[in-house]
N, C-alpha and C positions, 0 to 999 in steps of 0.2 A: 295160299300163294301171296298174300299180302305183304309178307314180309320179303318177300322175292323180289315181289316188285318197286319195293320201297329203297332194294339194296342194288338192285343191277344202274339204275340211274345213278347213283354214288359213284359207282364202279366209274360210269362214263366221263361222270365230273374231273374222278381222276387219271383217268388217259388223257385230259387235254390236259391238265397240271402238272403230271411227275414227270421226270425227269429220265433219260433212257439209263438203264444198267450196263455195264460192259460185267460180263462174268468171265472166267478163263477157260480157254479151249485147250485142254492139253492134246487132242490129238490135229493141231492146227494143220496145214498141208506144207511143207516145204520140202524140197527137192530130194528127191530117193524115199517120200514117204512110203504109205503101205498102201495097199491094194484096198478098195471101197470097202469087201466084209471087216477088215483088221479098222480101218477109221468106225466102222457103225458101230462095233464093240467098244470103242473107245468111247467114240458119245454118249453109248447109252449106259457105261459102267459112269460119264461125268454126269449125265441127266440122272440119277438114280442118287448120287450125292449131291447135286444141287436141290434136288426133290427131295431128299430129307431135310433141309436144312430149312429151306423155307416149310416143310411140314410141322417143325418142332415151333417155329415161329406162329404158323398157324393155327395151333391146335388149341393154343390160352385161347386168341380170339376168338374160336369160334364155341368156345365152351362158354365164355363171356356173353358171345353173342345169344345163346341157346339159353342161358338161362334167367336174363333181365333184356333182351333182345335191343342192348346197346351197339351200335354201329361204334365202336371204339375206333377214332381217326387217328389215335394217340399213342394206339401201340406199337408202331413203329418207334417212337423213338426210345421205349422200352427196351427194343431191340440195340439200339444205339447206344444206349445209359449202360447196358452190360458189355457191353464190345468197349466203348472208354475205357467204364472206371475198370477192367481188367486190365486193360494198356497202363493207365495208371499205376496199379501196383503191380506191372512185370517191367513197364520199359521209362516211364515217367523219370525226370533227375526229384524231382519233388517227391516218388512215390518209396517204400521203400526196397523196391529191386525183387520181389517174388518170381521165385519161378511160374511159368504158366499155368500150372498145374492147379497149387494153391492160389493162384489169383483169379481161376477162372470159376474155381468152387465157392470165394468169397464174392465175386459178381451175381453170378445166380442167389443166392444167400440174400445181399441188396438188392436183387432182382424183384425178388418175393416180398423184402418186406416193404421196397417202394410201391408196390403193385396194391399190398394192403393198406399203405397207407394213402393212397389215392382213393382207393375205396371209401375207407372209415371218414376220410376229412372231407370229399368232393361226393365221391358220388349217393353213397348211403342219405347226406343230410338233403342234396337235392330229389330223391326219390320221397323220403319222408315227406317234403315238402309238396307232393305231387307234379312236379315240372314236366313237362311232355317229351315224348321221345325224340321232337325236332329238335327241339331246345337243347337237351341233353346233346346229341349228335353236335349241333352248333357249338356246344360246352367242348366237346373232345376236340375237335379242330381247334380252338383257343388253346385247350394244352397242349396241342402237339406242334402246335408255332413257339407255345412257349417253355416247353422244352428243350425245342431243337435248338433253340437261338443261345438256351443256359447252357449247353453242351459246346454250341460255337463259341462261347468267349470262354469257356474254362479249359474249353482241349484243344482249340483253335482249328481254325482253316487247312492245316496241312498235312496230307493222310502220312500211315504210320503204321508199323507191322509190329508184331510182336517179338521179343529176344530171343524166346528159342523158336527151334521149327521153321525157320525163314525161308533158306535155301539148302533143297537137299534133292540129291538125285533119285531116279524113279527104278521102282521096281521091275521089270520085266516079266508078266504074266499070261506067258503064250502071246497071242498079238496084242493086250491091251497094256500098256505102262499107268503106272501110278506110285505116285509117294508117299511111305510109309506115313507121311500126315494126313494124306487126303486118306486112307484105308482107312488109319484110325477112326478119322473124322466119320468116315460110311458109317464103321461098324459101330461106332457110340452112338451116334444119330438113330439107328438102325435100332439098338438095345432102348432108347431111351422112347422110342416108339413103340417096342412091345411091352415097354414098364409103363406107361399111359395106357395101353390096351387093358392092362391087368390090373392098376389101379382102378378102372370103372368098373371093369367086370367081377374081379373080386373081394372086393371093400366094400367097407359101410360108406363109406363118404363118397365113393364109387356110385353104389347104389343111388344116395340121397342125391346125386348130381346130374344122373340121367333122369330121375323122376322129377325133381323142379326143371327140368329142360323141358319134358313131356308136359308137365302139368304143374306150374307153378301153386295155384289153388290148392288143388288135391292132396299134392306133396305138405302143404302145409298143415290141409286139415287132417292128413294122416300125422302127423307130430312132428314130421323134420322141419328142424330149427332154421330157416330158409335163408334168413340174417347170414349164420354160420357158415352156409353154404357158399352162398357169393363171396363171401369173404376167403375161404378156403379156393376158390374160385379165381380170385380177383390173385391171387398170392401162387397158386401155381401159374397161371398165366405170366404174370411178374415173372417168374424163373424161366417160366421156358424159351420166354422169349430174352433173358439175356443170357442163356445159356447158346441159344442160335444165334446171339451177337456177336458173341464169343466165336464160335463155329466158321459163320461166314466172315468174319475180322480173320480166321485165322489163314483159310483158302484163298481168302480174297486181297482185303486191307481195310484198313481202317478209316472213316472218315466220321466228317462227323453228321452227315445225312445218310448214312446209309440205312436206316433203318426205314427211313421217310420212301429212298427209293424198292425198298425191297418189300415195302406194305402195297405196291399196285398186285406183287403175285401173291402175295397171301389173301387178298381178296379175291384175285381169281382163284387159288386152291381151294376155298372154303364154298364158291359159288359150285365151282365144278362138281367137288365132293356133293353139295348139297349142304344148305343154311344149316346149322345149329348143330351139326354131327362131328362128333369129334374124327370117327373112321372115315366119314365121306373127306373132312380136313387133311387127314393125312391121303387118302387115294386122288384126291384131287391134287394137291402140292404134285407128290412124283409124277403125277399125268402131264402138270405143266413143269416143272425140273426136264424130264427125258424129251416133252416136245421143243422144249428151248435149243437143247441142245443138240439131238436130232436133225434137228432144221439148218443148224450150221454145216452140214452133207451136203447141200444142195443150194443153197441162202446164204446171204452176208449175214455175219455172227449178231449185224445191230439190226438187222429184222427175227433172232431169236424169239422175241417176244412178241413180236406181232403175229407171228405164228403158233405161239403159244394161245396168245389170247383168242385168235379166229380158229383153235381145235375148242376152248370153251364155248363159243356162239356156235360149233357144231352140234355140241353136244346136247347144248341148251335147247336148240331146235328140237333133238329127237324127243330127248327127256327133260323136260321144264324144272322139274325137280330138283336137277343133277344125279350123279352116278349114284348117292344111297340115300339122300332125301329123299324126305315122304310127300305123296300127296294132301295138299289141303282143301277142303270145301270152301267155294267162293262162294259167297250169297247168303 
């Protein structure tokens, strides 16, 4: 539980630092709405794409996190760096005019190999070097200020939607409404969660990434290449989280911290899930997604998160672990 306890104080650091989210409530109340079952359908069809969106964002972290048991402060703005440079080449006068499609594949792409190439030039030569995990943690906040601020003078200050997909009216399905972008948005979120499933479970590199999670040592003195691994590691994390920049830029907008603000719930999804699990990652995210959103039934939409965050200290209470963390021997 070491590690548990080393990551929930972080957590708290950053509840008094970040910044509150506004996310969008499509089933808002105005006059002639629907009847309470038709709005709880509608929250919890938007907490289920909220909950993936930040689970795609989650799940590098915590596979990062599982396997050199880096507190990365800095992936947030990962998340940011793919949500831009796509703005960049779909909506930019500088950029050259891509549709979303091709510019959100070439994000993820830069996603990945700035992800490895953080690794190969930062963090690899400071590990060789034996630097402690405080230090390193202290390292990642230093990137991720100075990130966000490279992001602030090259895309500026003033948020920004993408060229297609902007405004478009909602589906009608039985009492929940939704727009063919937000479905999309579900169901590719949705697919891109069971191609991570199936990448650990049925691949080599799969295999080699749950075993240095379990067993860094062992993993290596069974022959996998461990170097390879974080690196492979460090590079899908890269994409998925600018492929969720992407995602949330598209439902949401664009700014140039939102990646900064949207790492307090991915810390909670990884916490809830349970430290180092990629599946506890994703079943944590949707847990806090649908209670965000849920909570706006009953709550102002800007205590979403507070309620979010006090079902994690519930849960924390029963099960210290979280929902598929393992237990570890103290002593």
């Amino acid at each position: 539980m070491r590690h548990q306890r080393l990551f929930v104080p972080v957590l708290a650091l950053f509840l008094v630092t970040a910044p509150a989210v506004t996310a969008s409530a499509q089933g808002e109340a105005v006059l002639g709405a629907p009847g309470f079952g038709a709005r709880a359908l509608q929250a919890l069809v938007d907490g289920i794409q909220f909950g993936a969106i930040i689970a795609i964002t989650a799940v590098g972290l915590s596979l990062i996190f599982g396997t050199i048991h880096l507190i990365n402060f800095a992936h947030g703005e990962l998340v940011t760096i793919g949500a831009t440079f796509a703005f960049f080449l779909n909506v930019s006068p500088a950029g050259p005019g891509w549709h979303l499609i091709p510019a959100a594949i070439a994000a993820v792409a830069f996603g990945a190999l700035l992800g490895g190439a953080i690794d190969r030039g930062l963090w690899r030569p400071l590990r060789a070097r034996g630097t402690g995990m405080i230090n390193l943690f202290i390292a990642t906040i230093g990137l991720s200020l100075l990130l966000r601020h490279v992001v602030l003078v090259l895309y500026g200050a003033r948020p920004g939607s993408y060229a297609q997909y902007d405004i478009q009216s909602a589906i009608d399905l039985g009492p929940v409404g939704i727009t063919p972008r937000d479905l999309t948005v579900t169901l590719l979120s949705v697919l891109v969660l069971l191609g991570i499933a199936a990448l650990l479970q049925r691949t080599r590199i799969g295999t080699a990434i749950r075993a240095v999670s379990v067993n860094r040592d062992l993993a290596e003195a069974s022959g996998i290449d461990v170097q390879r691994v974080v690196l492979v590691v460090w590079m899908l994390g890269g994409a998925l989280a600018a492929l969720g920049g992407v995602f949330f830029g598209l439902v949401e907008i664009v700014t140039w911290d939102m990646g900064f603000k949207l790492l307090l719930l991915m810390f909670a999804g990884i916490i809830l899930g349970g430290l180092g699990s990629a599946y506890g990652a994703m079943a944590g995210s949707l847990v806090i997604g649908i209670v965000a959103q849920m909570s706006t039934l009953w709550f102002p939409v800007d205590l979403q998160y507070a309620w979010a965050l006090l079902a994690l200290i519930v849960v924390l209470l029963i099960r210290p672990q979280g929902i598929l963390g393992r237990r570890e021997r103290v002593g």
